[in-house]
C-alpha positions as a printed NumPy array, in Angstrom:
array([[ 93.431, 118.943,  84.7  ],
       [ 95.716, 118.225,  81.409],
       [ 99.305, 119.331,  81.827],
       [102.086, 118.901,  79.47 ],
       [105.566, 118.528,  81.004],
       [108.463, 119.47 ,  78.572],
       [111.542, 116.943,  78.658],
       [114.02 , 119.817,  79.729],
       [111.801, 120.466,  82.633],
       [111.879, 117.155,  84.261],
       [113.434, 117.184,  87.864],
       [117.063, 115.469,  88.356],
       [117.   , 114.328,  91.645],
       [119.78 , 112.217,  90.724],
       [122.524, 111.215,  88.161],
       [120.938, 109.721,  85.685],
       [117.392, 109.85 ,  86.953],
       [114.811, 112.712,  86.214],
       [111.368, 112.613,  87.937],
       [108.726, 113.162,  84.918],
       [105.688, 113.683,  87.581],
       [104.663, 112.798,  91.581],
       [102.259, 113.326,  93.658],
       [103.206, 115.305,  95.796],
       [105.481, 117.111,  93.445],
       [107.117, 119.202,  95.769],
       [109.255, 116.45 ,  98.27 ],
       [107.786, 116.276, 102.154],
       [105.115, 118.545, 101.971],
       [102.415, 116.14 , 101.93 ],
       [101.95 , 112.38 , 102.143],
       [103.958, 110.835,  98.981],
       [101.724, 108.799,  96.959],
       [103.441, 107.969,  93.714],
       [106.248, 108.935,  91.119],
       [107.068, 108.003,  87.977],
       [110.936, 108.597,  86.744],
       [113.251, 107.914,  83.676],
       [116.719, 106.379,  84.845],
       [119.359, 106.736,  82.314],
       [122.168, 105.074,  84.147],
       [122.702, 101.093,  84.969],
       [123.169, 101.898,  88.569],
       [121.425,  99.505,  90.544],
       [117.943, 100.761,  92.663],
       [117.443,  99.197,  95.772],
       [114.24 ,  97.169,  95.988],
       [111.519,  98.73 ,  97.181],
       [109.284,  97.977, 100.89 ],
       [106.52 ,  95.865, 100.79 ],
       [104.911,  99.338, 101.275],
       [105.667, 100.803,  97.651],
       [104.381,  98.593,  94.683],
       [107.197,  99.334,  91.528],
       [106.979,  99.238,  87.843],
       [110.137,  99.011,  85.564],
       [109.832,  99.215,  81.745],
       [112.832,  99.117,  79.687],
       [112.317, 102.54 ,  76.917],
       [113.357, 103.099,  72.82 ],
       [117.077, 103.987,  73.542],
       [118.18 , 102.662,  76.642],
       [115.963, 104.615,  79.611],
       [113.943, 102.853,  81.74 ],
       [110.484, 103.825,  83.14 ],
       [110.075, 103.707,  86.36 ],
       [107.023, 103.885,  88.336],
       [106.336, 103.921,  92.381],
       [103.437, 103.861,  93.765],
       [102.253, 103.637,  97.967],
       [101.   , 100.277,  97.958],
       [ 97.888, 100.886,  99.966],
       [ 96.32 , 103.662,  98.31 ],
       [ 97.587, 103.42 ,  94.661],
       [ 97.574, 100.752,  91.858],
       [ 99.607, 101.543,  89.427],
       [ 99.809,  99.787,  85.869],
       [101.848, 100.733,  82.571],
       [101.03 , 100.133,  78.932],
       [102.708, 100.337,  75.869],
       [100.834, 102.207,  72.608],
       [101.879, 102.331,  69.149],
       [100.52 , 105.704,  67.908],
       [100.86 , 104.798,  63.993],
       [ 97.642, 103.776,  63.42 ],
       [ 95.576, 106.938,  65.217],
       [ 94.534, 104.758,  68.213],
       [ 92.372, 106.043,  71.21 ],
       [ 93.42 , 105.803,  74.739],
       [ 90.855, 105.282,  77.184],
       [ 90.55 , 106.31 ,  80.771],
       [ 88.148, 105.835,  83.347],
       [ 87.26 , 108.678,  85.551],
       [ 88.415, 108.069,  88.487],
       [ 92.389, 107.4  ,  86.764],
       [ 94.858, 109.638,  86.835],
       [ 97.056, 108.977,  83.564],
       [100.435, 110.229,  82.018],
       [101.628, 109.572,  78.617],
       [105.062, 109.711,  77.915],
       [106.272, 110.009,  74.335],
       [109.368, 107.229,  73.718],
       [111.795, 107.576,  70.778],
       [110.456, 109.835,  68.734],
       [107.366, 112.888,  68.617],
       [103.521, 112.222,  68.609],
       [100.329, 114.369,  68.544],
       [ 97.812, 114.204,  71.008],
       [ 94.181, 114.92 ,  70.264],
       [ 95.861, 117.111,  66.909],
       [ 96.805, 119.433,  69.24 ],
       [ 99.643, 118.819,  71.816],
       [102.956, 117.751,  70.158],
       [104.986, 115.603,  72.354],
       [108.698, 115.074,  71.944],
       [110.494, 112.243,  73.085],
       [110.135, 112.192,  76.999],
       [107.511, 114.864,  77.099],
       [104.63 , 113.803,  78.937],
       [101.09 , 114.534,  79.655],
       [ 98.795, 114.569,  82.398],
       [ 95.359, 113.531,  82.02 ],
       [ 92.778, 113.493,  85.573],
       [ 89.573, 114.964,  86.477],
       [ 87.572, 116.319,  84.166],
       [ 89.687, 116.129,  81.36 ],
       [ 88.277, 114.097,  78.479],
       [ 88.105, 110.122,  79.1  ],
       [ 89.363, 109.082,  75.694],
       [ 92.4  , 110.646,  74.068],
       [ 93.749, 110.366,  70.466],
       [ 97.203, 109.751,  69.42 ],
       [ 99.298, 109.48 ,  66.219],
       [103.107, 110.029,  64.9  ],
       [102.929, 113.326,  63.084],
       [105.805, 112.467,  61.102],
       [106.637, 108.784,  60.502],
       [109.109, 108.505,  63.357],
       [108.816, 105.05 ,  65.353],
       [107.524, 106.651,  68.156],
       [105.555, 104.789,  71.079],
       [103.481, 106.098,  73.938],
       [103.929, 104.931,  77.71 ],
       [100.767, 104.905,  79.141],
       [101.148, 105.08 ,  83.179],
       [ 97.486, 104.462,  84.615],
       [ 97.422, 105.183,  88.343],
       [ 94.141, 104.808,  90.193],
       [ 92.676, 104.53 ,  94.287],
       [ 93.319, 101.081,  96.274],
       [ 90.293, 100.109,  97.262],
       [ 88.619, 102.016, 100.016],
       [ 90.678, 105.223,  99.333],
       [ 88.81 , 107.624,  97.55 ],
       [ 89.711, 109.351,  94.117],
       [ 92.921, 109.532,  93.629],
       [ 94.045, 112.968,  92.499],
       [ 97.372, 114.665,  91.501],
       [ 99.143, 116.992,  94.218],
       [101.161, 119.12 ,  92.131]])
C-alpha cells in the first residue's frame, strides 16, 4: 500500500497536535500499535509507560515529530534526509515507513509532490527503494519514520 496524506487532512486530536498516521487509525477499535504526530505548541507531554517506546524530533519551523510506538510489538526509529541531491530511501520488506516532507515541497519517485507536512505511506508490496528530490530549490528535508515487528511478532502492517 502507498498512501499520501495531505497536510489539511491530518487529525487534531488536540491544540496544537495533529496525528499524521496510526495504526489503528480509527481510536479503540483495535489494539493501538503506533502513532506518529506533529505538536505545534510547547505544552508539556507527559512521559510515556515503560509500555510505549517515544521518539521526539525537533522540525524546520518549530514542530516537533513525534512518534509512539507499543513497546513490545513495534520498534520504531526516525531519520533525517536531505532530498537535494536525488537520494534513495531504502526499506526492507517487512517496514512499514512514512515520509514526511519538513519546510518546504519534495518529489517522490517524480511523481508524488509533497508539501510541507504531507506525508507518505510506504508497506507491503510497495517498492523497497524510493527516490526523492526538492523540485524547486526550497530547503526542504524528509522525515523518515521506519516502524517495523519486535521480535517474535509477525509483520507489522498498517490498520487504517
Amino acid at each position: 500500500m502507498r498512501l499520501v496524506l495531505r497536510a489539511n487532512a491530518h487529525r487534531r486530536v488536540a491544540a496544537g497536535c495533529r496525528e499524521v498516521a496510526a495504526s489503528p487509525d480509527t481510536p479503540r477499535r483495535e489494539r493501538w500499535q503506533w502513532q506518529i504526530r506533529l505538536l505545534t505548541d510547547a505544552e508539556e507531554r507527559p512521559e510515556p509507560s515503560p509500555a510505549v517506546r517515544r521518539i521526539t524530533e525537533e522540525l524546520p519551523g518549530g514542530a516537533t515529530l513525534e512518534v509512539s510506538a507499543d513497546a513490545e510489538s513495534v520498534v520504531p526509529a526516525v531519520e533525517f534526509v536531505d532530498p537535494s541531491g536525488a537520494p534513495a530511501v531504502p526499506r526492507a520488506e517487512n517496514e512499514l515507513v512514512v515520509l514526511i516532507a519538513s519546510g518546504g515541497r519534495v518529489l517522490v519517485e517524480d511523481r508524488h509532490l509533497l508539501a510541507d507536512s504531507d506525508a507518505m505511506v510506504l508497506e507491503g508490496d510497495d517498492p523497497l527503494q524510493v527516490n526523492l528530490r526538492r523540485p524547486d530549490g526550497a530547503h526542504a528535508q524528509v522525515a523518515v519514520v521506519r516502524l517495523c515487528a519486535a521480535a517474535g511478532h509477525g509483520v507489522l502492517g498498517w490498520v487504517p
